[in-house]
VODREN-591497 format. One line per 10 residues: their letters; for each residue x, y, z of N, C-alpha, C, O. Coordinates in steps of 0.2 Angstrom, whole numbers. Each point is the difference from the previous one (the first is absolute). Layout:
<atoms>
a> X,Y,Z,X,Y,Z,X,Y,Z,X,Y,Z | ... $
</atoms>
This chain:
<atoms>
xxxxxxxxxx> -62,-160,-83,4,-4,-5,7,4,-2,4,-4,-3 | -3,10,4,5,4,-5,5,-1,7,6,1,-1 | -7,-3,7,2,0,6,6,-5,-2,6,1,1 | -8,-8,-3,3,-7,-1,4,2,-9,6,-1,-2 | -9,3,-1,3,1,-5,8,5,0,5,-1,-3 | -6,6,9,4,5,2,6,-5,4,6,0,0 | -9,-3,4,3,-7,3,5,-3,-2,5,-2,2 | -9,0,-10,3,-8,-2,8,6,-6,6,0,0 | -10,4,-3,5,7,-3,7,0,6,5,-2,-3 | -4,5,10,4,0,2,5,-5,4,5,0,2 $
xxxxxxxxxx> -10,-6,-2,7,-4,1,-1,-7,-6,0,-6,1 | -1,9,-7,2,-4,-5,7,-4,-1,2,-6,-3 | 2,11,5,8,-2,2,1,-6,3,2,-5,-3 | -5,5,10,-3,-7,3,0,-4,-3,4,-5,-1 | -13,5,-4,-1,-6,-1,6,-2,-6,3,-5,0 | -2,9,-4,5,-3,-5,6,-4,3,3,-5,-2 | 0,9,8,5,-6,3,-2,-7,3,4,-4,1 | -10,4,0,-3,-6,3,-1,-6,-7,2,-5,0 | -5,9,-4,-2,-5,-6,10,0,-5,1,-6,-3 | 3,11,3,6,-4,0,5,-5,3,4,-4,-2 $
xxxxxxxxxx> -7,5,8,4,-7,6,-3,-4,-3,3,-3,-4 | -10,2,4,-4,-5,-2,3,-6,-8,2,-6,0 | -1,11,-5,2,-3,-4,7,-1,1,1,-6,-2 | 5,9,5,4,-4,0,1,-6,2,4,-3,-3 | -7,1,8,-1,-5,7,-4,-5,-7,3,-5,-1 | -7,6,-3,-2,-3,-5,5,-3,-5,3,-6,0 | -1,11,-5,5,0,-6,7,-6,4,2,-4,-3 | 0,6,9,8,-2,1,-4,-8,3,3,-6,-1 | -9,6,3,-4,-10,0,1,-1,-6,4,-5,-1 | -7,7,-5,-1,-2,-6,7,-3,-4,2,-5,-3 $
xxxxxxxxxx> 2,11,5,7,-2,-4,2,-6,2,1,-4,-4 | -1,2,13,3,-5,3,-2,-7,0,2,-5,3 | -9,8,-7,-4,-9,1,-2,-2,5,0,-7,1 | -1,12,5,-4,-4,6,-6,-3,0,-5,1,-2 | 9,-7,5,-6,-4,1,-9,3,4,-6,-2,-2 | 8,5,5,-4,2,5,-3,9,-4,-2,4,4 | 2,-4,-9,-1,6,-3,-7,2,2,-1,7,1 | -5,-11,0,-6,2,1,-2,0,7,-5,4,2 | 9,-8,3,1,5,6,4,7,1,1,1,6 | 2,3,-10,2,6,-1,-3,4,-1,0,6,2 $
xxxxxxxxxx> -5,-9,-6,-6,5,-6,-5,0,7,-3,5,1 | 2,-10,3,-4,-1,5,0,7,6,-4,3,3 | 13,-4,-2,2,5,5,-1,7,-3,-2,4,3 | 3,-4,-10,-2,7,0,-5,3,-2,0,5,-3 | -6,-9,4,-6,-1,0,-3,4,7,-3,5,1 | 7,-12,3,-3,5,9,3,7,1,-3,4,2 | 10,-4,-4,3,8,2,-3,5,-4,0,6,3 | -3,-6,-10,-6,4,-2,-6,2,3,-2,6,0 | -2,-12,4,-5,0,2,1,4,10,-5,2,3 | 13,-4,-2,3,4,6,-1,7,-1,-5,2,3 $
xxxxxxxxxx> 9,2,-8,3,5,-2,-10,3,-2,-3,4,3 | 3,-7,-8,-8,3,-1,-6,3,7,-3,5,0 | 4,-9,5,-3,1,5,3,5,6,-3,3,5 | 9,-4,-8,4,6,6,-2,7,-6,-1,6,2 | 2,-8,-5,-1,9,-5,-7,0,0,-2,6,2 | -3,-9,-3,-7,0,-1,-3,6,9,-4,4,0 | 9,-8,5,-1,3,8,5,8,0,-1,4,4 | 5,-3,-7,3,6,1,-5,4,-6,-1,6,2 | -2,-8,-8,-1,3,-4,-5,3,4,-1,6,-1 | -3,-9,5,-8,2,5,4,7,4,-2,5,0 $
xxxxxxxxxx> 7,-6,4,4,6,2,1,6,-3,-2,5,2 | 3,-7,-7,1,5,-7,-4,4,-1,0,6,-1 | -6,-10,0,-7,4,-5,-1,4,7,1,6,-1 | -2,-8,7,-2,2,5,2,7,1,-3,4,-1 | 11,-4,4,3,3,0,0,8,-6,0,6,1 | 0,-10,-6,0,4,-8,-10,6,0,-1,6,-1 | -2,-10,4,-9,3,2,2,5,5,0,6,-2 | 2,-8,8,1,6,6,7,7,-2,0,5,3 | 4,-8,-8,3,6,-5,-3,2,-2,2,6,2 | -7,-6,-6,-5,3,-6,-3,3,5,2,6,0 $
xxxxxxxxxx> -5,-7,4,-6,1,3,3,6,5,-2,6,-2 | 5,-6,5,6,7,3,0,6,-6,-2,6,1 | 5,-11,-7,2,5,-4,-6,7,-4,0,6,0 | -4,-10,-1,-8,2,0,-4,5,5,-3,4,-2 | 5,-6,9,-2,3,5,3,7,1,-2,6,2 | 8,-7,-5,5,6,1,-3,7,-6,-2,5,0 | 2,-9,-4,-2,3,-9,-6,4,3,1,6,1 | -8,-10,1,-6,4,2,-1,4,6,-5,3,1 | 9,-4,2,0,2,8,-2,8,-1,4,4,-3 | -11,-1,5,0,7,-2,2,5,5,0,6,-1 $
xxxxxxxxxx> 2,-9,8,4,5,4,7,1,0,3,4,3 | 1,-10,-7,5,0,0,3,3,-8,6,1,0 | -8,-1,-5,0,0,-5,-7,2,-5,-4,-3,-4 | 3,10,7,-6,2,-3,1,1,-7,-4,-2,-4 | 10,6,1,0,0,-8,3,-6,-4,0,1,-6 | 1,-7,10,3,-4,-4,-6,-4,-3,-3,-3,5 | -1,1,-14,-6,-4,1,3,-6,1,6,-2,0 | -15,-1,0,1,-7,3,0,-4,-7,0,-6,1 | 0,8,-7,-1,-3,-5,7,-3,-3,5,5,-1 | -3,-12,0,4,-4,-1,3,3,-6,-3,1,-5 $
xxxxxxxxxx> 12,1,6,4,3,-7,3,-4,-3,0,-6,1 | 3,9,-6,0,-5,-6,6,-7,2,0,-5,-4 | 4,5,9,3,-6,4,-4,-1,7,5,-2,3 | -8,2,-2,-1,-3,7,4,-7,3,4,-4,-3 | -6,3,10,1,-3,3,1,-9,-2,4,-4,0 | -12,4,-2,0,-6,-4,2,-2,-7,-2,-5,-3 | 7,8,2,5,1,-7,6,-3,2,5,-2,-4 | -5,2,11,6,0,3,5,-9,-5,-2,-5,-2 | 6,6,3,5,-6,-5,2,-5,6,0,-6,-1 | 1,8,9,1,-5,5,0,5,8,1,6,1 $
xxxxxxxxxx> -2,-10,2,-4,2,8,5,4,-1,-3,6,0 | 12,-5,0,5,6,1,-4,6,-3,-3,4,4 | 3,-4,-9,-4,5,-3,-5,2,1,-1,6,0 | -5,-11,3,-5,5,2,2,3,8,-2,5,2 | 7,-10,1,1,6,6,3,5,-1,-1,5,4 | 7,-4,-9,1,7,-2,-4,6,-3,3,5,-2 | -10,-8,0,-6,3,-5,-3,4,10,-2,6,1 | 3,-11,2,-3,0,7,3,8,1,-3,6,0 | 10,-8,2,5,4,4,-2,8,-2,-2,5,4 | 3,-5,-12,-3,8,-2,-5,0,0,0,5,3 $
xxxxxxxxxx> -6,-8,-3,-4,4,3,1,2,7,-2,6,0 | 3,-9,5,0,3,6,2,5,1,-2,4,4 | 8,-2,-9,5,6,1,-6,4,-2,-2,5,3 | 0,-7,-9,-5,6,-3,-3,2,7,1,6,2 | -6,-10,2,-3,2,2,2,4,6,-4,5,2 | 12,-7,1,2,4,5,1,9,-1,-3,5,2 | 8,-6,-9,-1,6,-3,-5,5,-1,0,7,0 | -8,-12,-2,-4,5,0,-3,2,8,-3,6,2 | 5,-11,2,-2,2,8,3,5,0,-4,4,1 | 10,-2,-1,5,5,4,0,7,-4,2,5,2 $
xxxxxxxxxx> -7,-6,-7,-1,5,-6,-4,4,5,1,6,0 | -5,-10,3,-8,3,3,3,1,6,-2,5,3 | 5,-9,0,4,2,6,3,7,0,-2,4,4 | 7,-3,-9,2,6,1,-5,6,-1,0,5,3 | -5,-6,-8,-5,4,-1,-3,3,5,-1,6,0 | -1,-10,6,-6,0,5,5,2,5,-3,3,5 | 11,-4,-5,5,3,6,0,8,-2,-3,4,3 | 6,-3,-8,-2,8,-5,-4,4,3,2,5,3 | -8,-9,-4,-7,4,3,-1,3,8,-1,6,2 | 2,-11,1,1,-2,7,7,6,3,-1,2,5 $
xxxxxxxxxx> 6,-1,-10,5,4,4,-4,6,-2,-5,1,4 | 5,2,-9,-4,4,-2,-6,4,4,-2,6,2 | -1,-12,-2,-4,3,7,1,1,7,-2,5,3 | 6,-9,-2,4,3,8,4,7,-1,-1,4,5 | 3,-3,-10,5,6,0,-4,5,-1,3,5,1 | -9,-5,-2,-5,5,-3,-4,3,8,-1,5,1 | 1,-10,1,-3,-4,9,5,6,3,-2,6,2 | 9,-9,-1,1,3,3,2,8,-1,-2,5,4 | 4,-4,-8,0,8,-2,-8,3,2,-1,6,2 | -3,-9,-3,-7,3,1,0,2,8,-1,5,4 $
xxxxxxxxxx> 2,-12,-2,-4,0,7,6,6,5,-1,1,6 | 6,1,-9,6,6,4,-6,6,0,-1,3,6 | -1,-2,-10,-7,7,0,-3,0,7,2,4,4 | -7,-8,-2,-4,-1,7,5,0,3,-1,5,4 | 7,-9,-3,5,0,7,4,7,1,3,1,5 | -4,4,-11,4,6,2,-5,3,2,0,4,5 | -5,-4,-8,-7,4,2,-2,0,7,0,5,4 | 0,-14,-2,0,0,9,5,4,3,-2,4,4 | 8,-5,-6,7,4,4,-4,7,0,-4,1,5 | 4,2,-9,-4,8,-1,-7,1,6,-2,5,3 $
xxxxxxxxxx> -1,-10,-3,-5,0,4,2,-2,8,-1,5,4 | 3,-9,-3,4,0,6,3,5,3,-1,2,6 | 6,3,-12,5,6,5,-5,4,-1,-1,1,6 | -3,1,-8,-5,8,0,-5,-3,8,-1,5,4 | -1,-10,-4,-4,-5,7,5,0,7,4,-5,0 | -4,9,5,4,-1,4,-4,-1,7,3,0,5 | -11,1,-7,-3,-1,5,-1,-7,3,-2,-1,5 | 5,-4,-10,-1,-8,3,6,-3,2,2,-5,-2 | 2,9,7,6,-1,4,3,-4,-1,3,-1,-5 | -3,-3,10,2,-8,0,0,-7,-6,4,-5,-2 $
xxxxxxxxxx> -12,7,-1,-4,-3,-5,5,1,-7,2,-3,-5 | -1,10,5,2,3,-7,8,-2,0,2,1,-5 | 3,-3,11,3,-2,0,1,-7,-1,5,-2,-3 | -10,-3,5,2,-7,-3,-5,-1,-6,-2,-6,0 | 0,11,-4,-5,-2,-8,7,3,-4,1,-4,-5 | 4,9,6,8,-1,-2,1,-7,-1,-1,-4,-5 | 3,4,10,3,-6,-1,0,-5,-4,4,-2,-4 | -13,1,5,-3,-5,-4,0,1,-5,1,-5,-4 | -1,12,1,1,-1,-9,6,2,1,1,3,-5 | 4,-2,9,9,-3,-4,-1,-6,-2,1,-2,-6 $
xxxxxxxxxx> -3,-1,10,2,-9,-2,-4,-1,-6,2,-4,-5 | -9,7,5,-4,-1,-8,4,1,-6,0,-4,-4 | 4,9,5,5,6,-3,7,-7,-2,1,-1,-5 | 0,0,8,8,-5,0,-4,-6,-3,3,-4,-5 | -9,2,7,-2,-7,-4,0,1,-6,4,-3,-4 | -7,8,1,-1,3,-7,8,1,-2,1,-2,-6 | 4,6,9,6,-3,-2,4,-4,0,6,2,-2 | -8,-7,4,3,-8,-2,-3,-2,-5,3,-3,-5 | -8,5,5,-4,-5,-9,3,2,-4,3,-4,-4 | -2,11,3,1,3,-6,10,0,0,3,1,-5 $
xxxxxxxxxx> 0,-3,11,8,-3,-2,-1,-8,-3,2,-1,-5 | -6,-4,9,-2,-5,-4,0,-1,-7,2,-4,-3 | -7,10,2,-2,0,-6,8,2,-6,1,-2,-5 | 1,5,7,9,5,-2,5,-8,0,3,-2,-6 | -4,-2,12,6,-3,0,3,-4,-5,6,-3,1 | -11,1,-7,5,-1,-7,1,3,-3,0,-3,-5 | 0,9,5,3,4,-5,4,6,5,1,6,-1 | 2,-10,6,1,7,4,9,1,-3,2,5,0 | 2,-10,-3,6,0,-3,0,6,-3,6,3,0 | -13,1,-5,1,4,-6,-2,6,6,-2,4,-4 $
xxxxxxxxxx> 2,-3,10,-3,4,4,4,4,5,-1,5,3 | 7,-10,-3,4,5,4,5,6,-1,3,0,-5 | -2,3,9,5,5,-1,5,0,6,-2,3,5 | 7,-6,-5,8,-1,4,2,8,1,3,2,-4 | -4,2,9,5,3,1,0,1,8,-4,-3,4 | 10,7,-3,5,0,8,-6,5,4,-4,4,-1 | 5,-8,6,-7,2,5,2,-2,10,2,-6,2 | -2,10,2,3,2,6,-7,-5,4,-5,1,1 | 9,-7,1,-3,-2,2,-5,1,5,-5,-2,-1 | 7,5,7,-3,1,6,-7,6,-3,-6,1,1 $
xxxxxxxxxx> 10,2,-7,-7,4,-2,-6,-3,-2,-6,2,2 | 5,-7,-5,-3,-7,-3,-5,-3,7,-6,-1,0 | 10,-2,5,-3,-2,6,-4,5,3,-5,-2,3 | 7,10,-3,-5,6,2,-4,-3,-3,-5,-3,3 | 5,3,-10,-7,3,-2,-5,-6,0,-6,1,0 | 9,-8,1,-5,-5,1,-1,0,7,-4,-4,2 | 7,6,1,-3,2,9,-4,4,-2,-6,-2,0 | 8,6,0,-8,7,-1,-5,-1,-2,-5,2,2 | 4,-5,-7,-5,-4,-3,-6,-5,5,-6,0,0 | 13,-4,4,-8,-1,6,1,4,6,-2,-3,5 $
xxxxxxxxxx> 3,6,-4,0,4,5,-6,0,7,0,0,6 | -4,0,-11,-7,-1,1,-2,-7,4,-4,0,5 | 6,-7,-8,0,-5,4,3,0,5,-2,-2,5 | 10,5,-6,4,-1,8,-4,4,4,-2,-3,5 | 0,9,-5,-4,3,5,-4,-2,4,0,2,6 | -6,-5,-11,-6,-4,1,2,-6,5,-3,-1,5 | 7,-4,-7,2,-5,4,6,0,5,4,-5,2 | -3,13,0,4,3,7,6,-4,-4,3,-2,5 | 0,1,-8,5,-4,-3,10,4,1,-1,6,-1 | 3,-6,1,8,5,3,3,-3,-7,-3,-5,-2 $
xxxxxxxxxx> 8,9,-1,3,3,-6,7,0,0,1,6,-1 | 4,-10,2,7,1,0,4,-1,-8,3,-5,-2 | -4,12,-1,2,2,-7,9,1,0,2,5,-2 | 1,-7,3,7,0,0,3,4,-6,-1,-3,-6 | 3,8,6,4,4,-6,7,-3,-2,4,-3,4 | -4,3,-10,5,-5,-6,2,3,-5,-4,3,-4 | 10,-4,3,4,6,-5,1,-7,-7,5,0,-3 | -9,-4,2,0,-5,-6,-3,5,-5,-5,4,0 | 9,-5,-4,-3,1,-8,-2,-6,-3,4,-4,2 | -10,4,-7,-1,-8,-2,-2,3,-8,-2,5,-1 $
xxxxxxxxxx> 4,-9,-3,-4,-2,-7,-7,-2,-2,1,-6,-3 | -6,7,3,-8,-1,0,-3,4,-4,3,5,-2 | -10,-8,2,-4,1,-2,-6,2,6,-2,-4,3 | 1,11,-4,-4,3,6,-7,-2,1,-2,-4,4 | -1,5,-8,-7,-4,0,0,-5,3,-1,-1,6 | 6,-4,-12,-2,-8,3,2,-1,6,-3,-3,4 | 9,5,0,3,0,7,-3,1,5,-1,-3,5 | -2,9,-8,-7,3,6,-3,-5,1,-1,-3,5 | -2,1,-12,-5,-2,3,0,-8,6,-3,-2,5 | 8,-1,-10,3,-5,6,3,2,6,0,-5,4 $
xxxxxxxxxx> 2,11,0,1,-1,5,-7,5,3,1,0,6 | -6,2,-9,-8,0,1,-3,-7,4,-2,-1,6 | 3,-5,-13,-2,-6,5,3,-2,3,-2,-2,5 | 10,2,-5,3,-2,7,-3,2,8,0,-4,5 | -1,11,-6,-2,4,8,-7,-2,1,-2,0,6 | -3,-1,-14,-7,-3,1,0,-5,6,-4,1,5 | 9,-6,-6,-2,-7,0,3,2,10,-4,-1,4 | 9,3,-2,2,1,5,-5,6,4,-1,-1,6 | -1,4,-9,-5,5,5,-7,-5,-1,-4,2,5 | 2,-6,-8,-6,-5,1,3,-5,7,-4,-2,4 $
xxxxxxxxxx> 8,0,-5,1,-7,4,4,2,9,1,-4,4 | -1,12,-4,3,2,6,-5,3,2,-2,5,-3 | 0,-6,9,-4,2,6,1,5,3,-3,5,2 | 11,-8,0,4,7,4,6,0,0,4,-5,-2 | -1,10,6,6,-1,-2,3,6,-4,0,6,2 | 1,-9,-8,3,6,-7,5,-3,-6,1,-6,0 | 0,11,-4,6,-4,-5,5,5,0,0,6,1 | 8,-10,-3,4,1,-3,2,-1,-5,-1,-5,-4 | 4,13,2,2,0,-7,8,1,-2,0,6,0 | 5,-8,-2,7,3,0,3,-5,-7,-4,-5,-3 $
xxxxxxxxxx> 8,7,1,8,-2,-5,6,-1,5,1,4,5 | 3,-10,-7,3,-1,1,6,-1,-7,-3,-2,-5 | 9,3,5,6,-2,-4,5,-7,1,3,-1,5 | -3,-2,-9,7,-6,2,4,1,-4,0,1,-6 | 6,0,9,7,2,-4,0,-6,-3,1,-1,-6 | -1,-5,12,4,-5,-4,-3,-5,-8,3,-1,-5 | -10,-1,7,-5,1,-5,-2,4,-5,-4,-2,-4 | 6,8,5,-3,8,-4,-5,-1,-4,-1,0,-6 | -4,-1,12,-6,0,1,-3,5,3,3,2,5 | -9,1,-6,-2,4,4,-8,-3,1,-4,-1,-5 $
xxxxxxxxxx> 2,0,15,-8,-2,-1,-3,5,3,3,4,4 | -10,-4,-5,-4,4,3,-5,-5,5,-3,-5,-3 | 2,6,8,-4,-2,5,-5,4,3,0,6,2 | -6,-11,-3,-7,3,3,-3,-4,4,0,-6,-2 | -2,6,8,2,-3,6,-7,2,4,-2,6,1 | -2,-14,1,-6,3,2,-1,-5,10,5,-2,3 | -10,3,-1,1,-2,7,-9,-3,0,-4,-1,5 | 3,-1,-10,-5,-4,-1,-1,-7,0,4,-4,1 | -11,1,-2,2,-6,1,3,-6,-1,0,-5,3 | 3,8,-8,6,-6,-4,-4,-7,-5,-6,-2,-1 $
xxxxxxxxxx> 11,-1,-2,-4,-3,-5,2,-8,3,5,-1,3 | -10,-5,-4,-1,-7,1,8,-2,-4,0,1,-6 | 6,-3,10,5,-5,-5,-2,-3,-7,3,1,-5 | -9,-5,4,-2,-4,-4,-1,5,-6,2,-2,-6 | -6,8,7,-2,6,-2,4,2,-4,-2,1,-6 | 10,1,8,5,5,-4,2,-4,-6,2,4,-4 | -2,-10,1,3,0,-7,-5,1,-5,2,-2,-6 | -10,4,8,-4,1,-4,-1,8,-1,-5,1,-5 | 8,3,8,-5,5,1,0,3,-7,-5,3,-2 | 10,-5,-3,0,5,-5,-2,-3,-5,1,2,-6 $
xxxxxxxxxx> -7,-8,7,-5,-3,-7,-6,3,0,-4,0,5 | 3,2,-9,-5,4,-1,-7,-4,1,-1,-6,-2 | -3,10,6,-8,-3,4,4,-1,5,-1,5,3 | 7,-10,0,0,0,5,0,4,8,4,5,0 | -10,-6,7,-1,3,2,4,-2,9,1,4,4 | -1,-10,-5,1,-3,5,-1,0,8,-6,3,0 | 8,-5,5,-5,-1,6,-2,8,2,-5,1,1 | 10,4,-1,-4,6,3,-3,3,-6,-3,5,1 | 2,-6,-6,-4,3,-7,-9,-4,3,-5,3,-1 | 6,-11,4,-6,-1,0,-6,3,7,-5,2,1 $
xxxxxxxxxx> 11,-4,3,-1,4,7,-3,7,-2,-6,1,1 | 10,4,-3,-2,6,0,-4,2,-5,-3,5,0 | 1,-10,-4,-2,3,-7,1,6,-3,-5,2,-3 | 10,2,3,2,5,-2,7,-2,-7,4,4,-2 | -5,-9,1,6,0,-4,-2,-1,-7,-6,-3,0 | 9,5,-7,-4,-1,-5,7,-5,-4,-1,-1,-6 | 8,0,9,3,-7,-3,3,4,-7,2,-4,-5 | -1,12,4,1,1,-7,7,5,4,5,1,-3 | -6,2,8,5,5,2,6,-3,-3,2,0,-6 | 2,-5,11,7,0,1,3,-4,-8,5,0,-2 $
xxxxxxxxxx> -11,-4,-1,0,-4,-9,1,8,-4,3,-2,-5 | -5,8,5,1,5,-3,8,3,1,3,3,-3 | -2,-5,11,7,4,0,6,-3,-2,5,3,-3 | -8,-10,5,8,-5,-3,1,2,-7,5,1,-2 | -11,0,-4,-1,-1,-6,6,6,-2,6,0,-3 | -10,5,5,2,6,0,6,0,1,4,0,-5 | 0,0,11,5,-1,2,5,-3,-3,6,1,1 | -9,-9,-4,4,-2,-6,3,4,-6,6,-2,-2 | -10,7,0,0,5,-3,6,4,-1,4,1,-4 | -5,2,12,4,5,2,8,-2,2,4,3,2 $
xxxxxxxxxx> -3,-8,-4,6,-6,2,0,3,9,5,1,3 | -10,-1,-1,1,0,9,-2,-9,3,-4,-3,-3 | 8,1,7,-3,-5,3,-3,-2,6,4,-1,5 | -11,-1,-4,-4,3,7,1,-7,3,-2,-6,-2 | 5,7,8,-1,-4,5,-6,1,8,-1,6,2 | -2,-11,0,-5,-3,7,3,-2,6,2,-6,1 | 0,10,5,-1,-4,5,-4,1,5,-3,5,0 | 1,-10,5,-6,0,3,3,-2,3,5,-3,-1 | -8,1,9,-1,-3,6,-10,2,3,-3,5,1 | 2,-11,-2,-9,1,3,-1,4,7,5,-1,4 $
xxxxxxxxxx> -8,4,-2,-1,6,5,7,4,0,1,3,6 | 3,-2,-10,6,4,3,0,5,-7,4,5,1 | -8,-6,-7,2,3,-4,3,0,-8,1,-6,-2 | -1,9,0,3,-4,-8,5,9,-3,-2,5,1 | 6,-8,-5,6,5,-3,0,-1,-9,1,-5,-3 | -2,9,2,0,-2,-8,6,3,-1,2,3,5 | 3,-3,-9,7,0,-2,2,1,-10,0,-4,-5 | -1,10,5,3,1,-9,7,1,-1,3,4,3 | -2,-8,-6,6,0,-2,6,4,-6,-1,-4,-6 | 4,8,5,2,2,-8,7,-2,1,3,0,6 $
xxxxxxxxxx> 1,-1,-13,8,-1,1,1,8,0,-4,4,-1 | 12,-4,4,1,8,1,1,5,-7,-1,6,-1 | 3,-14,-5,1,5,-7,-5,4,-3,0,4,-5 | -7,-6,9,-7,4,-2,-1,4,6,-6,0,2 | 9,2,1,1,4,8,5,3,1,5,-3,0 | -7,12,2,6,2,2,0,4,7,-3,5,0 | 5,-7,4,3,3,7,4,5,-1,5,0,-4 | -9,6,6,1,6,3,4,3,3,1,-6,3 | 1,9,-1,2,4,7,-4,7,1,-1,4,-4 | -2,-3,11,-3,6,0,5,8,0,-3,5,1 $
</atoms>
């Protein structure tokens, strides 16, 4: 009943203009002495008994409507996975207080937010936790992977064997430091440190680092020396030009990579190329590579791809104001391409 009373309350406006027409159409007969006055009184007789029957059919809309509002709004109030501190006991306005269906959809609206609010509250609680444990994860599990390395070199009696169980925990080794850059990559802004660093010293050292895969997979090494000075951040650089060589020493069978700097005078650009003789990537493939999860046709083939490498370096790389370009041709190969302007590079002479 409070449904139709809430009804007849907001569009009271209505009916007062209807029963105004009404008497005018009346009053302006009377003055003029129509003959026909009680067929006037007749017509708007039927136009009430019209009007009433169209408001009587939207008012059933109304209530209807006005029940599956309340009922939402109620749902929301008690819901105990969504809104566990919120009670379910009706406050001193409620919904049903509401003055006109506007109203109670704006009674509606806040609570929703409430309860998004309270979602994201718990969301971030439970992501908290979640990082926290990863970070904890990974510094822990570095213990066993140095401990194996230590058992490994002292063990040299398993030849062959103790050379690809290396291996294998390098790559364990590098998985664990992807998480833990993952886990960095929003706060890595407060984490860098910008100074002048010799480029080709930089590519040593993430060469040497796999060393160990080139070997293992007979792979040839054309490190080109380069007198580029560049502006960076040593950590994050490495570690991007770490996944770059990953991703090129996984998908080359044979062959080898190239590694060189180049200068443009006339662009004053300076690019670094890393150059592999691998299987190369599907056309369709390249304007995704850098979405993260994306693995694409050789990621499901080989199942060695985990879709997070090249999404860490672009990020990063955004970072470093460096800009990473892909090219590829399928069976011939792929080149990845960093980019810096020259005003954050300086060209040497030896």
């Amino acid at each position: 009943m409070r449904f139709w009373i809430r009804y007849i309350k907001q569009y009271r406006g209505v009916l007062f203009l209807y029963m105004a027409t009404i008497f005018l159409f009346v009053s302006v007969g009377s003055l003029y002495h129509f003959e026909n006055l009680e067929n006037l009184f007749y017509a708007s007789y039927l136009t009430l008994v019209i009007w009433a029957g169209a408001g009587f059919c939207y008012g059933l809309k109304y209530v209807k409507k006005s029940r599956q509002l309340e009922e939402l709004y109620f749902n929301l109030t008690c819901a105990k996975d969504v809104l566990a501190e919120i009670e379910c006991s009706i406050g001193e306005k409620g919904i049903e207080d509401a003055g006109s269906f506007a109203e109670a959809q704006w009674m509606l609206l806040l609570r929703v937010r409430e309860a998004l609010y309270q979602s994201n509250l718990k969301w971030e609680e439970k992501s908290a936790d979640y990082k926290d444990y990863y970070l904890m994860w990974t510094h822990q599990i570095k213990t066993p992977i140095s401990a194996l390395k230590l058992i490994l070199e002292r063990n040299e009696s398993l030849g062959r064997d103790s050379f690809l169980m290396r291996e294998e925990l390098f790559k364990i080794e590098q998985y664990v430091e992807m998480v833990l850059t993952f886990q960095r990559l929003d706060s890595m802004a407060s984490d860098l440190v910008l100074e002048e660093y010799d480029l080709y010293s930089l590519m040593k050292k993430a060469v040497k680092k796999y060393s160990v895969l080139f070997i293992n997979k007979g792979l040839g090494l054309d490190l080109q020396e380069t007198p580029v000075k560049i502006l960076t951040d040593e950590k994050w650089f490495v570690f991007c030009l770490e996944q770059i060589l990953s991703n090129s020493i996984k998908y080359t069978g044979e062959g080898g990579i190239t590694v060189y700097a180049e200068e443009d005078w006339e662009s004053e650009k300076v690019r670094l190329y890393i150059r592999d003789t691998g299987i190369g990537i599907h056309p369709e493939d390249l304007p995704r590579i850098f979405e993260k999860g994306f693995t694409g046709y050789n990621g499901r083939i080989e199942h060695k791809s985990t879709g997070i490498g090249l999404y860490l370096c672009r990020q990063i790389f955004i970072h470093l104001g460096i800009r990473m370009k892909v090219e590829s041709r399928e069976g011939e190969g792929t080149t990845v391409i960093l980019i810096w302007n020259q005003k954050d590079s300086v060209l040497q002479a030896d």
